[in-house]
N, C-alpha and C positions, 0 to 999 in steps of 0.2 A: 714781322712784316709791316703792322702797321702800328701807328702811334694811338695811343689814346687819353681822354681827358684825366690829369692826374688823380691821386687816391683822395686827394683832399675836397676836388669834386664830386665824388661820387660816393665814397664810403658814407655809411650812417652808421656803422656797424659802433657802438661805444661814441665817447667823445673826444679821443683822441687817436693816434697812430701806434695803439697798442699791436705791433705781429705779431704774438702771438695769439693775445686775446681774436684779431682776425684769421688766424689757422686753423682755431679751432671751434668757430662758429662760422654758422651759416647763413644768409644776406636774411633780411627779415623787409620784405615791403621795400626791399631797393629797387629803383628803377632799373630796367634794364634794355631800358630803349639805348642807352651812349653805347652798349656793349653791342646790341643790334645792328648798331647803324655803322659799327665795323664792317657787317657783309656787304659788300659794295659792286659795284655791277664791273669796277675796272677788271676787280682781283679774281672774281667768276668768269669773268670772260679770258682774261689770262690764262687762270687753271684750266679751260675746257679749251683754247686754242692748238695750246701742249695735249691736253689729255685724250682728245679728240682727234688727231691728227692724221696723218698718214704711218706716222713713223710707229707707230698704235697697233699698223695692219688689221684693224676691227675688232681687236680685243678676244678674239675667240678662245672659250675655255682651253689652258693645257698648252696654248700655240706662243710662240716667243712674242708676239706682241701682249697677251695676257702676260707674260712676263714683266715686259716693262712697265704693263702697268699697274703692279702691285708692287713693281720698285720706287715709282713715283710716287706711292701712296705712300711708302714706310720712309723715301727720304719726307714728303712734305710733314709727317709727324714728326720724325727725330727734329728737324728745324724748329719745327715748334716748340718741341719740349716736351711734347704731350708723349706720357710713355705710354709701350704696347700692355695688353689686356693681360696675355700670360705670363705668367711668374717668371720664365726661362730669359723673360726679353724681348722675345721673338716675337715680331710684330704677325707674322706669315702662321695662321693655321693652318697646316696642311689637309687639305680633303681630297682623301684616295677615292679617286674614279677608275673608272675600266668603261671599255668600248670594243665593239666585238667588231670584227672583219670577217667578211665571207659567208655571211650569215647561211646557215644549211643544216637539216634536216633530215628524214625521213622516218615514216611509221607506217607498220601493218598493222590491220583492224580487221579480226574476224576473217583474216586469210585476203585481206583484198590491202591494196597498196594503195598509200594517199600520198601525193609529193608536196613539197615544200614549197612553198608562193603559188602555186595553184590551189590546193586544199588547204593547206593551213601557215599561217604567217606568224612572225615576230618579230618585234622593229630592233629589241634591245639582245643582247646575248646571253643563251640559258646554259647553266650546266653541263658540260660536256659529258658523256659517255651515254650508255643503253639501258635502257629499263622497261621491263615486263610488268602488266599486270593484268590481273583477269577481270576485273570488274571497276567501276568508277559509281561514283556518288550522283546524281542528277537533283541539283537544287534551286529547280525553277528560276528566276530570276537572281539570286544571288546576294539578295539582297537580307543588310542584318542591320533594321534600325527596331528601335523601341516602339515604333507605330504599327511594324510590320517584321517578320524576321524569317527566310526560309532554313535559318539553319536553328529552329526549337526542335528541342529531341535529338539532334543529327552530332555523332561524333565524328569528327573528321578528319581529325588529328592524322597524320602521315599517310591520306587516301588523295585520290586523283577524282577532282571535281569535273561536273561539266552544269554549267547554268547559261543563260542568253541574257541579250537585249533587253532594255526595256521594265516597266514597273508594275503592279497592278491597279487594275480600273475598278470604280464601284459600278453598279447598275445605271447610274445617272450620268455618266462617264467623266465625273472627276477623277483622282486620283486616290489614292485610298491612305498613303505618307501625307501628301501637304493641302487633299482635302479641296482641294480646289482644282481649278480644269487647266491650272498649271504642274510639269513636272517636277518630279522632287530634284535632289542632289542623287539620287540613283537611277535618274532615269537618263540623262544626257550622252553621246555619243563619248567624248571625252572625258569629263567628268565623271560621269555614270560608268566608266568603264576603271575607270582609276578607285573608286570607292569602292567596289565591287573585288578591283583582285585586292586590295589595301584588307578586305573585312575578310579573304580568305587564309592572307599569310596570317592574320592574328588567330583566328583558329586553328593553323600549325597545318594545313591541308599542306601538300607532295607539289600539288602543281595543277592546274586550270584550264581546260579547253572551254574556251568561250564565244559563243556562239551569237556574230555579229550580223547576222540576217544580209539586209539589203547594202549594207556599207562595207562588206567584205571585197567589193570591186575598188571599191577608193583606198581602201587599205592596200590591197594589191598594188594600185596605181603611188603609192605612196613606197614600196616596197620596192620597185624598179629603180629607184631613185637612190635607196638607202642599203641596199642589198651587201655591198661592198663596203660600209663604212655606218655603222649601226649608231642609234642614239649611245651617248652617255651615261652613265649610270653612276651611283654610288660604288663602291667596290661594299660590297658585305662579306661578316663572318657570319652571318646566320646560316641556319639550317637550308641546302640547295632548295630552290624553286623557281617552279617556270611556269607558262603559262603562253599558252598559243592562241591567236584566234584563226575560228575557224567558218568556213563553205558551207551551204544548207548542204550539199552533198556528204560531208564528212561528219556534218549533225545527224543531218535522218540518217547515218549507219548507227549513230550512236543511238539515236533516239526516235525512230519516225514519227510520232507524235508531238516534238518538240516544239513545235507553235504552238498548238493548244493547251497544251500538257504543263500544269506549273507544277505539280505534286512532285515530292521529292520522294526520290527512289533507285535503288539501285540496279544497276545495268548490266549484264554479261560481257566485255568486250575482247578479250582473250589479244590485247594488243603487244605490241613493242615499239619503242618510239627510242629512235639514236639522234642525238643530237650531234653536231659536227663546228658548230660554230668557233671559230678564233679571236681567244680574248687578250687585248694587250690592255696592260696598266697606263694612267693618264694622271699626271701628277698636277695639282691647282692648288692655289691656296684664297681663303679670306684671311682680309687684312683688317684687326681689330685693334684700337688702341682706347684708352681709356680716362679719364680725369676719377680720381678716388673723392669720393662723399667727405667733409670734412665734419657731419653728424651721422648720418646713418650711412656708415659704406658699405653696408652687405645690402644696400637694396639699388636697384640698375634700372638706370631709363634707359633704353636701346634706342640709337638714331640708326638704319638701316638703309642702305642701297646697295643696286647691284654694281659688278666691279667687269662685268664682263660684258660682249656684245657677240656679234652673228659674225665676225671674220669679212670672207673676201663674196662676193655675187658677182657671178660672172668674170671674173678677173678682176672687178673692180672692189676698192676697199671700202666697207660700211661704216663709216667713223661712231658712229651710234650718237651723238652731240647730247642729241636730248634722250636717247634711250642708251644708258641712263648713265650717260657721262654729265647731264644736267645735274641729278638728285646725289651723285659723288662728290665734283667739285661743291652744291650745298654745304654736306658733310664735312668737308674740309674748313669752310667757310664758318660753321655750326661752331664746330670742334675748336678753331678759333678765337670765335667771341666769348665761349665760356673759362678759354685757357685765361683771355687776359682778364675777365672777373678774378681769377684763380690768383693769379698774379697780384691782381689789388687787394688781396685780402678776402674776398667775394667766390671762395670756390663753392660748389653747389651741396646741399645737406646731401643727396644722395649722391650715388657714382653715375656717371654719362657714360655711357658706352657706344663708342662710333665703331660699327663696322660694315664693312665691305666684304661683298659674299661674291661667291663664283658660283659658277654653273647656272645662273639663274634660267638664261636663255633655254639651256638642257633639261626644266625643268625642278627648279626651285632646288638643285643641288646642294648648294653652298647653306644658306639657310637650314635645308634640311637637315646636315650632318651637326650643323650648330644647335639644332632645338632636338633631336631624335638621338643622335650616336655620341655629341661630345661640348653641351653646352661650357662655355668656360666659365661663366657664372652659373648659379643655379635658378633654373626657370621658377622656382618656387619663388623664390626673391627679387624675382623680373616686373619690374610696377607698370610697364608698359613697351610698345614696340613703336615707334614712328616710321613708317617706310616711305621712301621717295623714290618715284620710279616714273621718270617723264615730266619734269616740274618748267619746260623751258620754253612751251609752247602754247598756240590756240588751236584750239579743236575747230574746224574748219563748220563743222556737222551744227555749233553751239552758236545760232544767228540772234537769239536775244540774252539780254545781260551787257555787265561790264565785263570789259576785257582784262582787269583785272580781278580774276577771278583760280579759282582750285576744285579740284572736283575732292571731294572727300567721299571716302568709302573707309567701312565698319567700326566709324567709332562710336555708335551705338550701340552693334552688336550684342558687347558681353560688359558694357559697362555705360549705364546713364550718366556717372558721374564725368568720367571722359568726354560722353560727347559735351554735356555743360560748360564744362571746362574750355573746352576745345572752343564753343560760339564765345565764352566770356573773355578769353585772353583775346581772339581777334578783334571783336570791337575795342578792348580797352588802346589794342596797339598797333593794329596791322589793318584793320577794314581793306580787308580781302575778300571778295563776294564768294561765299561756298554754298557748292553748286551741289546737290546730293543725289543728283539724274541718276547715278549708276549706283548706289547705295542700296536701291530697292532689292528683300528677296527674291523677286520674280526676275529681276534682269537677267535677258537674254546672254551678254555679255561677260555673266561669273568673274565680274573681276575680283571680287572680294577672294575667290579662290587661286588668281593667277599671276600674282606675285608674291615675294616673299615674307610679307605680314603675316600669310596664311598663317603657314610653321607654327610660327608663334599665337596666331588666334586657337589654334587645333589645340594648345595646352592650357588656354582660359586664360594669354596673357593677354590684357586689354591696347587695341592697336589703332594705328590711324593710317588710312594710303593715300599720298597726295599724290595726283595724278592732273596731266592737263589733255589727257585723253590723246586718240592715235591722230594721225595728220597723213598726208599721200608719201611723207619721206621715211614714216617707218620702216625698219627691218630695210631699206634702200639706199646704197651710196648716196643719196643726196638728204641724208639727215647728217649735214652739216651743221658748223659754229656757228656760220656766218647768217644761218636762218633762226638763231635763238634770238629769243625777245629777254634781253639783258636786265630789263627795269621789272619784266614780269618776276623772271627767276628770283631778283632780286629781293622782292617783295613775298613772296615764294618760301623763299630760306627764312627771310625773318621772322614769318609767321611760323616755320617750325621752330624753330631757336627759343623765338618767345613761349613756347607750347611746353618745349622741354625742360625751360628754365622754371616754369613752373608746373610741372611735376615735377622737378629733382629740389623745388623747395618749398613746395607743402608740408606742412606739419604732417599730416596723415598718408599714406599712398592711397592711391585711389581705390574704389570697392570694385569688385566684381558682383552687380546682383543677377547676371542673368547666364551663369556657366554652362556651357554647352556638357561637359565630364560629368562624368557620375564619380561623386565622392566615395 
């Protein structure tokens, strides 16, 4: 697509036009601002005019405009040259989802009848058929970290829990996990409720009534909405499990004490619970494609964004420009500037891997099935994750600073040397002003948790998320192309490019000294 300054300007590699000798070494101290300064505001605005479009229909997971645009993604790779990640060819991983229709219900408890969206709800679709049991597990909060845990002692393997809301408090009224009079990562309506059933399928538990106090009206009100056309989901072979939440009505049968009461304990409840929900399959794919390390190729930089968007609002189509058909075309862009290094003799010591995830919007889908059910490389040999998600804008909210600026989130987290890295490649090349407002553990915000870095941070792979934060057009028809800041993006992309170009040619991979895993 584009031209660039020949191998005679640029190579250092040797002192002459040996190719081989440049096959099979890796740039050492080459600049790579010429290979940079290929990302250009014409070719991103081009790529996100197409990608962005009407003809797109909003990109929704599984929907024919998601189609095309993971056809656009595997032709603009084949043009390049740049081959797919998997062995077979195939640029398309395929990631089996399922989505439930007609959501429904019903369970007796103790001879008395509880119905479905009144007592107790589910947004996503549980296992079909009926099951009896006589007693369930009561495990206080539900919570299982290292600073706190309600399931010590407690076997639960193929029992039927029931736990609530919420964390424990010291006397002083901190928190008793993060110790401060802010809440943990268990104590959040969303969050807090996602770590909580996440810590009871790894204890092998049957299935979960969880007991959402004050916000089981907004759930309900959320449920009117969804009732006929249920979230997304991974399709899984694991062992069934479900999990309800549920009405202080349908709690105090379980447990009349259940407000004050954390002690874990077992319950008499003599129930039956039939599930009735209709599950159809929803076929997606991410699109992965790759440049091979031409010194260490079993170790992977991951450039990451999402590939999907929110479909149609109201009739009208959501083009997602900047969410995140911005941080896609980057990738394209990225993907690129490295092919034509590649090309001059300059390919990177490690492997670059550019992919594009689905389901994002559904819930970090795509990512997930990549880092949880089917990495294509292996996470052990993964040096880092760069994700882009929103790189095209200004945050309306950010009234001091330069406007040329990024917000960065966790690359501190699980690696010092990343973030170092990260301030020293900007200054040398990009002076890009990074903005670390949402970086904090305490932000209200969790973005560190709500794109697809996460995945990969959850396995101690060392990440970066650029972000230019939300604007009044997100999730809205009117997050159009024609409202990106072209020179921002620009600048944007380089400064991942340059990030990645150097991790994928470091002599060393980067350290993790601060792993969240227990070894």
């Amino acid at each position: 697509m584009k031209k660039l300054l020949s191998l005679t300007l640029l190579a250092i590699v040797g002192c002459g036009t040996n190719h081989k000798m440049a096959d099979t070494k890796a740039p050492k101290n080459l600049d790579p601002v010429p290979y940079g300064n290929t990302i250009t505001e014409a070719e991103l605005k081009t790529h996100l005019y197409t990608y962005a479009s009407d003809e797109f229909e909003g990109r929704d997971t599984g929907e024919p405009g998601q189609k095309k645009a993971v056809a656009y993604l595997r032709d603009e790779y084949k043009s390049l040259n740049i081959p797919a990640a998997q062995k077979d060819g195939n640029y398309f991983q395929n990631v089996p989802l399922q989505k439930g229709s007609n959501l429904d219900a019903s369970l007796t408890l103790k001879e008395q009848e509880f119905k479905f969206e009144d007592d107790f709800l589910s947004f996503s679709a549980q296992e079909n058929g009926t099951i009896s049991f006589s007693d369930i597990i009561y495990l206080g909060y539900g919570i299982d970290d290292e600073k706190y845990s309600d399931y010590t002692n407690q076997d639960v393997e193929g029992k039927i829990l029931l736990f609530k809301m919420g964390e424990p408090v010291n006397a002083d009224g901190t928190f008793v996990i993060s110790g401060t009079e802010e809440s943990s990562k268990w104590g959040g309506a969303r969050q807090g409720t996602s770590a909580k059933i996440k810590a009871a399928k790894e204890h092998k538990a049957k299935g979960v009534f969880f007991y959402v106090g004050d916000m089981f009206p907004r759930y309900k009100m959320q449920l009117s909405f969804m009732k006929k056309n249920s979230r997304v989901g991974l399709k899984s072979k694991e062992t069934p499990f479900f999990y309800y939440l549920i009405n202080e009505k349908l709690a105090t049968s379980m447990h009349p004490n259940i407000a004050t009461d954390s002690k874990p304990s077992i319950i008499t409840v003599n129930a039956s619970l039939t599930n009735k929900d209709q599950v159809n399959d929803v076929n997606s794919e991410n699109v992965v494609a790759f440049i091979k390390g031409v010194e260490k190729p079993e170790e992977y930089v991951i450039i990451s964004a999402h590939l999907d968007h929110i479909g149609f609002q109201n009739g009208e189509v959501c083009n997602g420009a900047d969410d995140d058909g911005s941080g896609t075309v980057a990738i394209l862009e990225i993907a690129e500037a490295f092919k034509q290094a590649e090309k001059d003799g300059n390919g990177p010591k490690r492997s670059v891997v550019f992919l594009h995830v689905t389901g994002e919007e559904k819930g970090l889908l795509g990512s997930r099935y990549y880092t949880d059910v089917n990495p294509i490389f292996p996470l052990e040999n993964t040096v880092s994750n760069l994700n882009i998600d929103m790189i095209g804008r200004i945050d309306p909210k950010r009234t001091v600073g330069d406007r040329n600026y990024v917000y960065l989130i966790g690359s501190d987290k699980l690696s010092t040397e990343l973030h170092n890295i990260s301030e020293e490649v900007n200054k040398k090349y990009a002076n890009v002003e990074l903005d670390y407002t949402y970086n904090g553990e305490n932000d209200p915000n969790r973005y560190y948790y709500r794109s697809d870095h996460y995945n990969f941070a959850k396995n101690d792979i060392p990440v970066i998320f650029y972000f230019n934060g939300t604007h009044d057009d997100y999730h809205r028809p009117s997050d159009t192309p024609d409202k990106i800041n072209y020179d921002l993006l620009t600048n944007r992309a380089r400064l991942i490019f340059y990030t990645a170009w150097e991790l994928a040619n470091r002599e060393e991979r980067i350290t993790v000294d601060k792993p969240t895993k227990t070894k």
